[in-house]
N, C-alpha and C positions, 0 to 999 in steps of 0.2 A: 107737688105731691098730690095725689089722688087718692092714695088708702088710707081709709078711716082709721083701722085698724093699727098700722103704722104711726098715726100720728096718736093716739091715744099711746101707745108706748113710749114712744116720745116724750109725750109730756109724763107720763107715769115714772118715768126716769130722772124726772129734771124734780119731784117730791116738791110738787109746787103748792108753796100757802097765799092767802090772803094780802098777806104783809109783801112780797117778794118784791123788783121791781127786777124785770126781764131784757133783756136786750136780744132781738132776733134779728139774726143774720138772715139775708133772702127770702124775707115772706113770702112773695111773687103773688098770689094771687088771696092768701091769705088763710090757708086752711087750716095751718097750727095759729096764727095769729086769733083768726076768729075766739076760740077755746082757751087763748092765753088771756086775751079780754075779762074773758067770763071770770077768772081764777085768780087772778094778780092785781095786784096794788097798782104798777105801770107797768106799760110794755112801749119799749122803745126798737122801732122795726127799723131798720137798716138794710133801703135796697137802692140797686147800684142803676136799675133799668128805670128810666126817668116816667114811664105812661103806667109802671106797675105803683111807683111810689106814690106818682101822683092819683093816682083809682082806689087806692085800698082805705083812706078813711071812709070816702065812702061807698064802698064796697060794703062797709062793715057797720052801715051806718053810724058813722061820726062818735065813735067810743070815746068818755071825755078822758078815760085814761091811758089813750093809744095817741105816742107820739112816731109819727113816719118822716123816714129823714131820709134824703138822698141824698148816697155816699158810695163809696167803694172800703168796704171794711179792710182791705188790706192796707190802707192809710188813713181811716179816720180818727182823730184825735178823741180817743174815748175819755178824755176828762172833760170835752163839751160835750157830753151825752149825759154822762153821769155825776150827780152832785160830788163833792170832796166827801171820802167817811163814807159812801153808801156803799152796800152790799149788794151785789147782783147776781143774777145766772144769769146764764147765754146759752140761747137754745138757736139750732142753725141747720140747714139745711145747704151745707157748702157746695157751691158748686168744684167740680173735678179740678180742673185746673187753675183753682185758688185755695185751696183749702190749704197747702202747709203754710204759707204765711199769713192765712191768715190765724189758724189755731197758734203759729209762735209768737204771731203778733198778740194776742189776747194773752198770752200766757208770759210772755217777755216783759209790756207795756203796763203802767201804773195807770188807773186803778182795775188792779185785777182783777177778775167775776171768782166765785168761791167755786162755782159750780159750770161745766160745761156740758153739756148734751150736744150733740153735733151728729150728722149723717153725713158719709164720707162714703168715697167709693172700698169697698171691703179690703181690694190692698193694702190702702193706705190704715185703714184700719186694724187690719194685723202687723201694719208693721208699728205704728199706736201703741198696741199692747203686748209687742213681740217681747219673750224673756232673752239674758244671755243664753247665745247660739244663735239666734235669728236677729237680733239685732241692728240698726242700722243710724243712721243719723236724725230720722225722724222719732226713732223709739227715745233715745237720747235728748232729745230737745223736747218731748212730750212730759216723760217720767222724772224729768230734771225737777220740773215743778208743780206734777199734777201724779195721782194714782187713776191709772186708766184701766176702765172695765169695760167688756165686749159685751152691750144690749141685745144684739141682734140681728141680723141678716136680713136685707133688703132686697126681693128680687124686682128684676126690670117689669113687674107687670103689675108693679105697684105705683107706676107715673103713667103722664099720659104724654108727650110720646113715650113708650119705654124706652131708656136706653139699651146699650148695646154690654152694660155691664152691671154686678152686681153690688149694690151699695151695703151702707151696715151701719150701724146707730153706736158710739161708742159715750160712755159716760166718763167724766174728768173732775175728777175730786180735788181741786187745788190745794196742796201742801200749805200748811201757816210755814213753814219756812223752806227752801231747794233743798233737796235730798241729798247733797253736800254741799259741803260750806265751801265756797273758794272766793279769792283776792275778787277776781274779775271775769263777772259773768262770760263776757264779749272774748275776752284770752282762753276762756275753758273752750267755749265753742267752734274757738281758732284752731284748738289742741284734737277735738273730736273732728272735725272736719277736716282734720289734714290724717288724722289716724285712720280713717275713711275712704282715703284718695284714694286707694287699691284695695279693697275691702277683700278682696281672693288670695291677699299677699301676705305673709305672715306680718305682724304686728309691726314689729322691726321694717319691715321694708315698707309698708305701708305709711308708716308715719316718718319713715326718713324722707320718703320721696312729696310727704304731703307741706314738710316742714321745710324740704328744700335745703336735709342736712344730710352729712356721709352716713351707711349704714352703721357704721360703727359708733357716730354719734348719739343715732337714736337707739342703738341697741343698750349704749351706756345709760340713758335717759332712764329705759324700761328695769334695766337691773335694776338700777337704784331706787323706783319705786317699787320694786317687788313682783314685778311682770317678768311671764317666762314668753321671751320675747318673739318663740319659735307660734304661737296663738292667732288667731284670726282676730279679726275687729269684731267682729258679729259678738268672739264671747264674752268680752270683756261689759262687768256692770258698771252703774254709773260710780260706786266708790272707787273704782279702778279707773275711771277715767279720770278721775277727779286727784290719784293718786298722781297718775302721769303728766297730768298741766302741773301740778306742785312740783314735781322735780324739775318739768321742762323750765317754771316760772324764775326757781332758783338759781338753776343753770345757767338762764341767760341773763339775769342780774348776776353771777357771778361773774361773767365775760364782758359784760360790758363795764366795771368794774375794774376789773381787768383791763382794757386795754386803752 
């Protein structure tokens, strides 16, 4: 990143104190790190390119409260980053073609940051904070466990090279508890993701063929939790999803039970 300007909202975003202790996704050359130095209690940089990791303490002359660690955040074990019981933000500059596991990974994985700041390519960002109607599996996996606000709009001539597409700053206010309650996180997201599988298909069809049951199965699924099953996936919010893995959950402990 190269604009000043941008990275000051950035961090104006992420309502940073004294006290905080930071975890950055992709410093690279360190021009939100420099400023998070200044600000924070600790900041723990997390980059994946081994000659950026190894440059930027001193880069930034040797900050004693700047730890840099090379990793690939879409598998790093964040409970060797961050002590048991501490509290953090995560502030990130993701690259394009890692960002959705890594924002599910942060938001999925114990110990969770309270607060996310992240820049994202603008797609993926409206699909972040998309309401039902526009909805999709990422909105679902975001809002599950986080309330997502649109910072800002990043154009390409705010990097150096610019890319070839518009990015956007989105802020992620981690829930004290998922925006519903269900048995089994991993079943819920089985349930959205097969209801998914034909997102342009009505509900019914879209989650029979995603579940790999007859229409008539899944249309029975959707009565019973109160879905008018003739609807698109995009409308349905997260309590309606959360309605349909409970009846699916029931149903197949019913049959297995059964047979």
């Amino acid at each position: 990143m190269a604009d000043i300007r941008t990275a000051g909202r950035i961090l104006n975003a992420a309502d940073l104190s004294e006290d905080d202790v930071v975890v950055e996704i992709g410093p690279g050359r360190g021009v939100l790190t420099k400023r998070l130095v200044e600000r924070v209690k600790r900041v723990v940089a997390v980059e994946l390119d081994s000659e950026l990791a190894a440059a930027l303490p001193a880069r930034l002359e040797f900050p004693a409260n700047l730890t840099c660690v090379e990793a690939d955040a879409r598998i790093v074990d964040l409970a060797e980053l961050i002590a048991p019981d501490t509290s953090y933000k995560v502030v990130a500059n993701l690259p394009y073609y890692a960002a959705n596991p890594i924002i599910r990974r942060l938001l999925e994985s114990e110990p969770k940051p309270n607060l996310l700041v992240v820049m994202v390519q603008q797609e993926v960002a409206k699909n972040m904070v998309a309401k039902p109607g526009d909805m999709g599996i990422l909105s679902v996996a975001t809002q599950f466990y986080a309330k997502a606000k649109m910072v800002c709009s990043v154009p390409p001539k705010s990097f150096r090279p610019p890319p070839k597409v518009t990015s956007a700053v989105v802020r992620l206010d981690v829930l004290p508890s998922t925006a519903a309650e269900v048995a089994s996180e991993e079943d819920f997201f089985t349930v959205v993701r097969a209801g998914f599988a034909a997102p342009r298909k009505q509900i019914r069809n879209s989650l029979s063929h995603g579940l790999k049951i007859e229409p008539a199965a899944g249309g029975l699924i959707l009565k019973q939790a109160g879905i008018d099953a003739t609807r698109r996936p995009q409308t349905l919010d997260i309590s309606e999803w959360a309605d349909i893995y409970k009846t699916w959950s029931e149903t197949s402990e019913s049959q297995s039970k059964d047979s």
